[in-house]
C-alpha positions in Angstrom: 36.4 -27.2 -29.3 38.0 -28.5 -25.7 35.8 -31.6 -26.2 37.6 -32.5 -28.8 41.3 -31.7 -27.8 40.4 -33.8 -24.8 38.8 -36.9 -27.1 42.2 -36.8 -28.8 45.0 -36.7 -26.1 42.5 -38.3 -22.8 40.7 -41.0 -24.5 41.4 -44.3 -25.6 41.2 -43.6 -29.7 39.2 -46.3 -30.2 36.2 -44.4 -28.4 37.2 -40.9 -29.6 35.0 -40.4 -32.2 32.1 -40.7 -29.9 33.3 -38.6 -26.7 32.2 -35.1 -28.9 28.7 -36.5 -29.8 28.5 -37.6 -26.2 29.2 -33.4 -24.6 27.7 -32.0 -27.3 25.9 -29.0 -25.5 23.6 -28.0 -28.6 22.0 -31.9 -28.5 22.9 -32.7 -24.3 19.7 -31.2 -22.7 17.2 -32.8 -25.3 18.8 -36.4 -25.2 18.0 -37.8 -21.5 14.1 -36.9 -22.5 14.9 -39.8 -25.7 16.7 -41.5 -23.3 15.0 -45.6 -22.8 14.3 -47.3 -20.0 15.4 -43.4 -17.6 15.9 -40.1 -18.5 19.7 -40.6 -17.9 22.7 -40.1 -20.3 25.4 -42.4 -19.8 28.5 -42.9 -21.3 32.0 -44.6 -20.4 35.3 -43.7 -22.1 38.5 -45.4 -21.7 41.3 -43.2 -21.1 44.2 -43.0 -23.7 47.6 -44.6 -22.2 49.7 -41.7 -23.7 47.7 -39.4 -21.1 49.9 -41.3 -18.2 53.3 -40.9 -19.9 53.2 -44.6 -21.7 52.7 -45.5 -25.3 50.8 -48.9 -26.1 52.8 -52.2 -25.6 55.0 -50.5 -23.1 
């Protein structure tokens, strides 16, 4: 699934495992109506550093 081939070379591993469960499209339209205090999904994601040509600790 794309979602997941961009969770593993886009973002930041350390918030990979949630980026899929984030797009899911079989869950996405029923979650902003159990969405508390609006009916808004939100969701930040660091981007990986590989994705601009650098490893970590360069």
């Amino acid at each position: 699934m794309m979602t997941q081939v961009v969770a593993r070379q886009l973002v930041h591993p350390d918030d990979a495992a949630d980026y899929p469960d984030f797009w899911n499209l079989d869950t996405i339209m029923e979650r902003p109506s159990n969405a508390s205090p609006s009916p808004f999904l939100l969701g930040q994601f660091r981007k990986a550093f590989s994705c601009f040509g650098q490893e970590k600790g360069e």
